[in-house]
C-alpha positions in Angstrom: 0.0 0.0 0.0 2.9 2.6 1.0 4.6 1.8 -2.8 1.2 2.8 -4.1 0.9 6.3 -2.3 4.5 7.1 -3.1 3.8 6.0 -6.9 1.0 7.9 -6.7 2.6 10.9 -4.8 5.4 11.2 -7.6 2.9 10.4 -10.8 1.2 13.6 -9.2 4.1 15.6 -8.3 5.7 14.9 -12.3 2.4 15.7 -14.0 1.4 19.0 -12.1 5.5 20.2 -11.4 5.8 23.9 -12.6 7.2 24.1 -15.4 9.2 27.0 -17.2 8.9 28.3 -19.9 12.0 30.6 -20.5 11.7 34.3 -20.7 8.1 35.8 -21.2 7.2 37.5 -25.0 7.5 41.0 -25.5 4.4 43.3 -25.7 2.7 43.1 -29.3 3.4 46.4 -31.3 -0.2 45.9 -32.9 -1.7 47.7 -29.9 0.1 51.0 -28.7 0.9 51.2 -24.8 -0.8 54.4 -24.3 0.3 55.0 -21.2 4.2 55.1 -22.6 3.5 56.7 -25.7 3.3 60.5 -26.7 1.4 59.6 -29.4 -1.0 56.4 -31.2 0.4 54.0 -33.4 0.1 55.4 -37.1 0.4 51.8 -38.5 -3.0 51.6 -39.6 -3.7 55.4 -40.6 -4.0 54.4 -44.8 -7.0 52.6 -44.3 -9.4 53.6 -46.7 -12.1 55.0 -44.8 -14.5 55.8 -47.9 -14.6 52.2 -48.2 -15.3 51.0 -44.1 -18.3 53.5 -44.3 -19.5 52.6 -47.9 -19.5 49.1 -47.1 -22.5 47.9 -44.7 -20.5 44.1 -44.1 -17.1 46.0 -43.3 -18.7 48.9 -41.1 -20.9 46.6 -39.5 -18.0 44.3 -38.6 -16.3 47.2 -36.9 -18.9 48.0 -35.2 -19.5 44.9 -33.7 -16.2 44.8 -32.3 -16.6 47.8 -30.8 -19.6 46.7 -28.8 -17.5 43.3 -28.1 -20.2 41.2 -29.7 -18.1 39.9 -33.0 -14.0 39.4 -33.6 -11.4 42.2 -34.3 -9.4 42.8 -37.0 -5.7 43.8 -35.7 -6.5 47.6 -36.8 -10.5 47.1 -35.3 -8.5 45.5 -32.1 -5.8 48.6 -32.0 -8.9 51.3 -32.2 -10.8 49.4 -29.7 -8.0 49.7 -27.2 -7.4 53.3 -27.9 -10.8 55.0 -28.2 -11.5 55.3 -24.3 -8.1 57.6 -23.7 -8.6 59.3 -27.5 -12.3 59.9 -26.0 -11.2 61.0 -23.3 -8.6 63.4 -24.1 -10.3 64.5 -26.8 -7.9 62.6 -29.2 -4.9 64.5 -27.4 -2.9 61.8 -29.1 -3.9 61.5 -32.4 -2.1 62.5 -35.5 -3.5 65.0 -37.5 -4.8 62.2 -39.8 -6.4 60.2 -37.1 -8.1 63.4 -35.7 -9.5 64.1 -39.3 -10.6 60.4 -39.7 -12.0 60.2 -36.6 -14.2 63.5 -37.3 -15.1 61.9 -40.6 -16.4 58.4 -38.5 -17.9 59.8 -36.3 -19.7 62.4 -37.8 -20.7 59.7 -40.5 -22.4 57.8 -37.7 -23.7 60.3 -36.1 -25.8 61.6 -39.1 -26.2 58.1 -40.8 -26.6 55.5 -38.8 -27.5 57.3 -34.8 -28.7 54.1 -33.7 -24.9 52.8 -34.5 -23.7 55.9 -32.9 -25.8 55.5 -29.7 -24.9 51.9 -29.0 -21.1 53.5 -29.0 -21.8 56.5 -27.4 -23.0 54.4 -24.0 -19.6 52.7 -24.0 -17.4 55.1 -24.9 -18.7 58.6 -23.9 -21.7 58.3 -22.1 -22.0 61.4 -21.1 -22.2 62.2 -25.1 -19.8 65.3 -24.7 -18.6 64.4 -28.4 -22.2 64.7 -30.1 -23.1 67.0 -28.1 -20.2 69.0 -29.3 -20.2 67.9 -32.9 -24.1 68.5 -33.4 -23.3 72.3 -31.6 -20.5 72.9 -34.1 -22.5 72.1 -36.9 -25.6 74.1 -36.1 -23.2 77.1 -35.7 -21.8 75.8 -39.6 -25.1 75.9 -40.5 -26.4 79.8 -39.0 -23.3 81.0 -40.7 -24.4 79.5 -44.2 -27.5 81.3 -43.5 -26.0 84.4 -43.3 -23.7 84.3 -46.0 -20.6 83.5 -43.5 -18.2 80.7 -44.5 -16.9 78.1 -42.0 -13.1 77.6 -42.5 -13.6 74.5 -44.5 -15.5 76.4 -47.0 -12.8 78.7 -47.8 -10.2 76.2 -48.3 -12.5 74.7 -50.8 -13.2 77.7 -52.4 -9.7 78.5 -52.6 -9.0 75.2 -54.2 -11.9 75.4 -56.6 -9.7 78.8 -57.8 
């Protein structure tokens, strides 16, 4: 009986002995550490944002993974990550490409798709502060139009178009 117990005791003490395995990976680079960093990763800034929002199946995939009810794409996975502190600091850390794609996003859902755009909003600003902002901003765009008064966009457009 004792030969069984210490067979027993050393089948068990083989089977669940910690075991190493050397020196632990280094952090991905797909996901910036936001904490350490002055600014966001700009490995994903070329995507081609006409397409996301042109396509339902792509935009609705990204969507999902924002609301943690489908998978993530590396670059859906990187924004996910991000978009509380770029919420939060009012994209403090954006380049001036992500700042203008994220205007373009967000003002697409907002005006296109606000049930989309609410879903979001209660996980990432639930307070709303950015639609409230953005819908503010754009009435003022719009009372200026009235009056004949051209928002800054305007002129570059106009100066363009010359």
């Amino acid at each position: 009986m004792f030969r069984l117990i210490v067979a027993l005791a050393l089948i068990l003490s083989i089977y669940h002995a910690p075991s190493v395995h050397g020196a632990p990976h280094p952090p991905t680079t797909a996901a910036p550490l936001v904490a350490n960093q002055g600014s966001y990763d700009t490995k994903f800034d070329n995507i081609d944002l006409d397409e996301v929002l042109s396509q339902e199946r792509l935009l609705r995939n990204y969507i999902k993974c924002l609301e943690n009810l489908g998978p993530c794409t590396p670059d859906s996975k990187m924004l996910k990550e991000i978009l509380p502190d770029a919420v939060s600091t009012d994209c403090a850390k954006c380049s001036e490409k992500q700042k203008l794609g994220s205007a373009k996003v967000t003002h697409f859902l907002i005006d296109n798709r606000p049930e989309d755009w609410a879903r979001l909003e209660q996980i990432y600003d639930p307070s709303g502060n950015y639609r409230l902002a953005y819908l503010a901003e754009k009435d003022k765009g719009n009372s200026q139009s009235d009056t004949g008064a051209q928002t800054p966009s305007e002129a570059v457009t106009k100066t363009n178009e010359a």
